[in-house]
N, C-alpha and C positions, 0 to 999 in steps of 0.2 A: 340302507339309510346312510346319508354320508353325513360327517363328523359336525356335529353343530357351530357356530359361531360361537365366541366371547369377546365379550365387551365388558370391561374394567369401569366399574362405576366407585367414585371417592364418598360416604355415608359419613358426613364428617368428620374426616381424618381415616376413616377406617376404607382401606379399596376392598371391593369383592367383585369377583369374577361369576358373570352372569354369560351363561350358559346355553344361547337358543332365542334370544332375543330377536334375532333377523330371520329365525324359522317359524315365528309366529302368524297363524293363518290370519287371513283377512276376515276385517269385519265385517257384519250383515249388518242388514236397517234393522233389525229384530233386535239391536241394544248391544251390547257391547260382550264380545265374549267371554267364556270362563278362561282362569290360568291358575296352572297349579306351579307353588314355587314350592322347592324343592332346597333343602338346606345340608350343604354335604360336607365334614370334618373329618381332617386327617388325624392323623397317630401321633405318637410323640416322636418326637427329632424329625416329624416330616416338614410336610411346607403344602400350601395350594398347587403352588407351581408342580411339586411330584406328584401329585393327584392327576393330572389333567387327561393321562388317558384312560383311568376309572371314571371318571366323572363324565368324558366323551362318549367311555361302551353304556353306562347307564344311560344316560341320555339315548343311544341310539335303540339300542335293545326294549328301553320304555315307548319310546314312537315308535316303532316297530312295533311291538302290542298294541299301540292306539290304533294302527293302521285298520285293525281287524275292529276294531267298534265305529270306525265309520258307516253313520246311517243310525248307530242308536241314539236316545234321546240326549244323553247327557255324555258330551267329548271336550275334556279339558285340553287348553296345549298344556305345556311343561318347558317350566326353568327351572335350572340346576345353579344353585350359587352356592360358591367357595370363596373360602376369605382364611386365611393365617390363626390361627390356636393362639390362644395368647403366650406370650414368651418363645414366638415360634415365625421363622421368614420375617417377614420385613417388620416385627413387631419385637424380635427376640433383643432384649434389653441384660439378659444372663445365662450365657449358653448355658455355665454348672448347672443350672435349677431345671431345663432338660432331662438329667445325668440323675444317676440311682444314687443307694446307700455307699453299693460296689463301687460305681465310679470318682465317688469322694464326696457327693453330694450331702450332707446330712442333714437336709431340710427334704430330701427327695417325700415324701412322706406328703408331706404338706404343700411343697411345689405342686405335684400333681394333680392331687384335688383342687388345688386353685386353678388351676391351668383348664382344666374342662370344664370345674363348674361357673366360673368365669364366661369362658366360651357359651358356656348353655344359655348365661344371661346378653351374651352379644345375641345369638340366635333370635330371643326373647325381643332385642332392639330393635336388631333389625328386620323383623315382621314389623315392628312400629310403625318403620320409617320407608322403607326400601320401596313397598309400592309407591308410594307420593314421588320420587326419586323416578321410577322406571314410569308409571302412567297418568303425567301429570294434571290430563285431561279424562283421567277417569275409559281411559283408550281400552281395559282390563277389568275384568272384575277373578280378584282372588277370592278363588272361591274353596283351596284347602293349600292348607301349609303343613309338610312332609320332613321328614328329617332322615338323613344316612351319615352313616359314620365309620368311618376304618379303627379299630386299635382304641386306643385314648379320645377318638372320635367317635367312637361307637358309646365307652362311659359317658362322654356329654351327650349324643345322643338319648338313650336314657333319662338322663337329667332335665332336659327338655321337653319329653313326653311323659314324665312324672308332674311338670310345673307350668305348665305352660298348655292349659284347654284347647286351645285354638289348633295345634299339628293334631292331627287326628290320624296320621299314617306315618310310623317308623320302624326305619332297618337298621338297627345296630349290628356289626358288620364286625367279628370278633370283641365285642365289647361285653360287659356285664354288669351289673346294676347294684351292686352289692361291696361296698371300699371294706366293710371289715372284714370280710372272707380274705377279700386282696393282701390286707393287708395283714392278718396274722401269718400266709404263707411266705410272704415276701421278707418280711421283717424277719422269721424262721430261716429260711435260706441265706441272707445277708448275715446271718449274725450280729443283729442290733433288738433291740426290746421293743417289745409290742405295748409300746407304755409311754410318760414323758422321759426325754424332752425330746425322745423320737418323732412318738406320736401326742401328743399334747394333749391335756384333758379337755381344751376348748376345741380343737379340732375334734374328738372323739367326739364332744353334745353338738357340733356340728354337723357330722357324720350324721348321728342318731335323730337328727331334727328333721332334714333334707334328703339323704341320700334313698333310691326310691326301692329300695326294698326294705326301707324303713315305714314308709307308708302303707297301707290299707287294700294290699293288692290284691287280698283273699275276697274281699266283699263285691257283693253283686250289686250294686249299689250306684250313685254318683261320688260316696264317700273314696270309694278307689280311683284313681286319676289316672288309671289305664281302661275301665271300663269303656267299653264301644270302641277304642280304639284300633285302627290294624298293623298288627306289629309282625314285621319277619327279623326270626334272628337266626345269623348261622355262626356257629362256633365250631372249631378245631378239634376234632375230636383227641388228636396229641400235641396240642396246643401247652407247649411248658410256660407259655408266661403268663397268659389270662384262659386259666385251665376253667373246660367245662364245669365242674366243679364247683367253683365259684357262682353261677349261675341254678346249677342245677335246680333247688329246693328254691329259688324265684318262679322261674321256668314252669316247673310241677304245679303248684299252687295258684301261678297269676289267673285272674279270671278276672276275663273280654267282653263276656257274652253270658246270657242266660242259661240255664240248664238245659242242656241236650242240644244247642247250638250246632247246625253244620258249617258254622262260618272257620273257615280254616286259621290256624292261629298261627301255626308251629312251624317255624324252619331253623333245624338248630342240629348240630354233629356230623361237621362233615368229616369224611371218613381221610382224614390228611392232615398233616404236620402246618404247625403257625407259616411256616416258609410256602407251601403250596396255598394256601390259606389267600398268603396277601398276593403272592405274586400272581398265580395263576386266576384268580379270581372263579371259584366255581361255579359252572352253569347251576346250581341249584339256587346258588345267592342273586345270579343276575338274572332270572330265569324270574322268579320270585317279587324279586326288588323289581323290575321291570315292570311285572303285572298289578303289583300296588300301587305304584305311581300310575301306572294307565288309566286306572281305573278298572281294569279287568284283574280278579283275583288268580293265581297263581294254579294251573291245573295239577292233577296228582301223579303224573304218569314221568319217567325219567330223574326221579331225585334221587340220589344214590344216600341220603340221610337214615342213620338208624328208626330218627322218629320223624321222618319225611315229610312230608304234607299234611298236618292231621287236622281235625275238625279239634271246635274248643270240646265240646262234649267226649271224643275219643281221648282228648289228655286229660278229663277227669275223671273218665274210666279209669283209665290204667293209675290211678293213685287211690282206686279204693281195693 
């Protein structure tokens, strides 16, 4: 499959790179076809622009798996849109607030969680807006909106499919879901306090309001805002910045799916360091992420993951 097109579309004031727009198959008299858009965030200190050839393998590796459901009932295309993290590429208005405790930054704490969950609210926008923008004539019908995220893109990721009903399929992509975990190791390591006027008493009831392992993820229910949802996550198994860890007791506990579910939930510990992680990008994650977005879910064979492929009901075996 060779590398899709992008077209820079302006959302008022805001540019995002839209991802596959000239690879979209033609219409039938049968009404207007489906399109899945697809919403993908970078890390901190990146940019859209350094994404662009993650966001071309996904893309490609995702059509690639459609290829093979040609002929079933239901074949969406796929757009992939990237757009700048707020305080990040063409938005960035304070490189420091990028920068940690280490790097001199003393609001690092607080920067960050605004930075993605910010971000999760642009995401949130522009579902709004962005179809009216690309199919003015109703030329599309979106019919699921998806989210992936690297790093700090992966936390708004998360944040996104915590608040936002409508993405009904996310890959948080070294990311975690959980900022107090984050943040007692980090504030620990830095040598600053896990308290004000590091951490702030109003960020902390903000934390504990919002952030989505604060929410209701155990319940089988509509009250949990990940239930039905399909989530692949792969983390680092020597991952020193956003350690498994962090995640772990989310991960164990979320539930998807009903009791004894075969629908596969899990992709999470790859057996590699944060460096191999972002660079290399492992077939288990695009492998995975590809068959989500296709719409074909992710087969079991070739993950080299401690807890690989699993059904929802196997990850609530192994917690009794």
């Amino acid at each position: 499959v060779d590398p899709p097109s992008c077209t820079t579309i302006d959302v008022a004031g805001t540019p995002v790179n839209v991802y596959g727009l000239s690879e979209l198959s033609r219409g039938s008299h049968g009404g207007a076809p489906e399109v899945c858009i697809t919403f993908h965030m970078h890390g901190r200190t990146g940019s859209a622009r350094r994404e662009i050839d993650l966001v071309c393998e996904l893309w490609q590796h995702a059509v690639g798996e459609r290829e093979g459901l040609q002929g079933a009932r239901r074949v969406r295309d796929l757009l992939i849109v990237s757009f700048d993290q707020r305080n990040h590429g063409h938005r960035t208005t304070n490189e420091l607030g990028q920068r940690t405790w280490k790097e001199g930054n003393a609001t690092h704490g607080i920067d960050q969680y605004a930075m993605y969950h910010g971000t999760a609210m642009d995401v949130s926008y522009l579902m709004d807006l962005l179809p009216a923008y690309l199919f003015p004539n109703g030329e599309r019908i979106v019919s699921l909106f998806a989210v992936t995220g690297k790093s700090m893109g992966g936390h708004a990721a998360w944040h996104v499919l915590a608040h936002d009903p409508r993405v009904r399929v996310g890959v948080p992509f070294i990311g975690m879901p959980d900022y107090e975990k984050l943040l007692a190791q980090r504030t620990k390591t830095s040598n600053v306090n896990d308290g004000p006027p590091v951490v702030p008493d109003t960020l902390r009831a903000l934390i504990r309001q919002i952030d989505p392992a604060k929410q209701p993820y155990r319940e089988a229910s509509s009250s949990n805002p990940f239930y039905g949802k399909k989530i692949c996550i792969c983390c680092g198994e020597d991952d020193k910045l956003v350690r498994f860890s962090f995640s772990e007791e989310f991960i164990r506990g979320r539930v998807v799916a009903p009791p004894n579910s075969e629908r596969l939930a899990v992709v999470s510990r790859c057996l590699c360091s944060r460096t191999r992680v972002t660079k290399s990008r492992p077939r288990c994650w695009l492998s995975a992420a590809a068959g989500l977005l296709s719409g074909r879910w992710p087969t079991r064979g070739g993950c080299p993951c401690p807890y690989g492929l699993v059904s929802h009901a196997e990850l609530q075996a192994s917690m009794s």
